[in-house]
C-alpha positions as CSV (number, residue, x, y, z in Angstrom):
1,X,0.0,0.0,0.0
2,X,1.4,3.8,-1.3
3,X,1.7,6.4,1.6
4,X,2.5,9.5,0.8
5,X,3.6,11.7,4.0
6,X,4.4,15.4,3.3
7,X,5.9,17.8,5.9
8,X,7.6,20.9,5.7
9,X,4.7,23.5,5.8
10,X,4.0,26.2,7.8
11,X,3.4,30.1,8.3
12,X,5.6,32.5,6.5
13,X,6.5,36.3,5.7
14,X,5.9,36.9,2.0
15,X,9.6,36.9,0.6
16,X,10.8,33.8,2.9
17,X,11.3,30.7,2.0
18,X,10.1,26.7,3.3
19,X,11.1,23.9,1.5
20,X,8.4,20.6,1.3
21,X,9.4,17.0,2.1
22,X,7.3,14.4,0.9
23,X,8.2,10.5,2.6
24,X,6.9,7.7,0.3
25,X,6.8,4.3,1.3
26,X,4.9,1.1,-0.1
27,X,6.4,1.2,-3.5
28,X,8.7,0.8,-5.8
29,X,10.2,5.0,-6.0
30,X,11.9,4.7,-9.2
31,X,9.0,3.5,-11.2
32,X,6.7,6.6,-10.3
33,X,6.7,10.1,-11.3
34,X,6.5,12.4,-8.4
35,X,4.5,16.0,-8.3
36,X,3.3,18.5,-6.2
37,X,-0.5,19.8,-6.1
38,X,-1.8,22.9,-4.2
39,X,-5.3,24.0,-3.5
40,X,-6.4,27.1,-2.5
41,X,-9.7,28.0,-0.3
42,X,-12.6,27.9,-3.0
43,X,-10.3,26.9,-6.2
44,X,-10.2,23.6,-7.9
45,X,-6.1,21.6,-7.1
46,X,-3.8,22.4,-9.2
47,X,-0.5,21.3,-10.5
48,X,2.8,23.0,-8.8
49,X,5.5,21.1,-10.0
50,X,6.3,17.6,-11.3
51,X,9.4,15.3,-11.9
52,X,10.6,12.2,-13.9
53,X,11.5,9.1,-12.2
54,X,14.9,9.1,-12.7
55,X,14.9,13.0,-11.9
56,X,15.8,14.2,-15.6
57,X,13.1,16.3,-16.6
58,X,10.9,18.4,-14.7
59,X,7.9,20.7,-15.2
60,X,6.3,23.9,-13.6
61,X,3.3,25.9,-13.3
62,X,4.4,29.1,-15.3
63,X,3.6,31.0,-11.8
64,X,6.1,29.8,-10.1
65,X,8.8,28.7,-12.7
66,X,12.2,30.3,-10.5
67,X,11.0,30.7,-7.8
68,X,10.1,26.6,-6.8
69,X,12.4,23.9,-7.5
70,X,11.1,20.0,-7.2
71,X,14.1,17.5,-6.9
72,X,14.2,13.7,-5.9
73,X,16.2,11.1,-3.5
74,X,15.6,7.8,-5.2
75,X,17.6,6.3,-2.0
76,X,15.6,8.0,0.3
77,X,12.4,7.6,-1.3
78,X,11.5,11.4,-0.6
79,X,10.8,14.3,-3.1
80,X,10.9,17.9,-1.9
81,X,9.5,21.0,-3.0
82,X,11.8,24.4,-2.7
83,X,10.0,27.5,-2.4
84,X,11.6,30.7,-2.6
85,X,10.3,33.9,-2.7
86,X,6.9,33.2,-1.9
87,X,3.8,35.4,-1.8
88,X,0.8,36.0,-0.3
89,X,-0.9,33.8,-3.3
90,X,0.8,30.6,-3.3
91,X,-0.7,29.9,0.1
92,X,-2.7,26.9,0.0
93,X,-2.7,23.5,0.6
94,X,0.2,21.3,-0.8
95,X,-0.3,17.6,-2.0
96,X,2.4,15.3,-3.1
97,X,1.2,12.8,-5.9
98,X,2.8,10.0,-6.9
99,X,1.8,8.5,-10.4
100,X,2.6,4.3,-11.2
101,X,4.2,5.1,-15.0
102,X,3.5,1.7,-15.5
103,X,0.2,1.2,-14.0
104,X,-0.8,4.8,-14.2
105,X,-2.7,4.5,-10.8
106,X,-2.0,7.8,-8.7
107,X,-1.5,8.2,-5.3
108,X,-2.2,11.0,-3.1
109,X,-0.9,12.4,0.3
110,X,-2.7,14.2,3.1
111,X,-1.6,17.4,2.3
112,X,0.7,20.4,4.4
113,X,-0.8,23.7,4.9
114,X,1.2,26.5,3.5
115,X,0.5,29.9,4.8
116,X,2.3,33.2,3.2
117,X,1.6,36.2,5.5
118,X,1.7,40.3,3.6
């Protein structure tokens, strides 16, 4: 069974900085692609950031292209999620997502609240 544990969230001034953690366990790491969601109070989830099993290629939401960077320890069965710069509008709720590349069947954390103060 896929668990997805995500830490690494918190309260911050707009300008700082947290960086995400998510823990997986019940799976074979190197066969899934790894992303991060957020969802905001009354807006549909959305996709952050995303990266390839073996870590080669990765992909961002335009909005925060420089600012986040997604990166992967296949040993350590963990991705993380930098954020820099942040703002008021990337507060929300962040979900790491695990997708089978083989099976295609996704799996989905509990979430971390992420809360940028003005």
């Amino acid at each position: 069974q896929v668990q997805l544990v995500e830490s690494g969230g918190g309260l911050v001034q707009s300008g700082g900085s947290l960086r995400l953690s998510c823990a997986a366990s019940g799976l074979t790491f190197s066969f899934y692609r790894m992303s991060w969601y957020r969802q905001a109070p009354g807006k549909e989830r959305e996709l952050v950031a995303s990266i390839s099993e073996s870590g080669s290629i990765t992909n961002y939401k335009d909005s925060v292209k420089g600012r986040f960077t997604i990166s992967r320890d296949n040993a350590k069965k963990t991705v993380y999620l930098q954020m820099d710069t942040l703002s008021p509008e990337d507060t929300a709720v962040y979900y790491c997502h695990a997708l089978n590349t083989r099976t295609l069947y996704p799996s989905w954390g509990l979430g971390t609240q992420v809360t940028v103060s003005s």
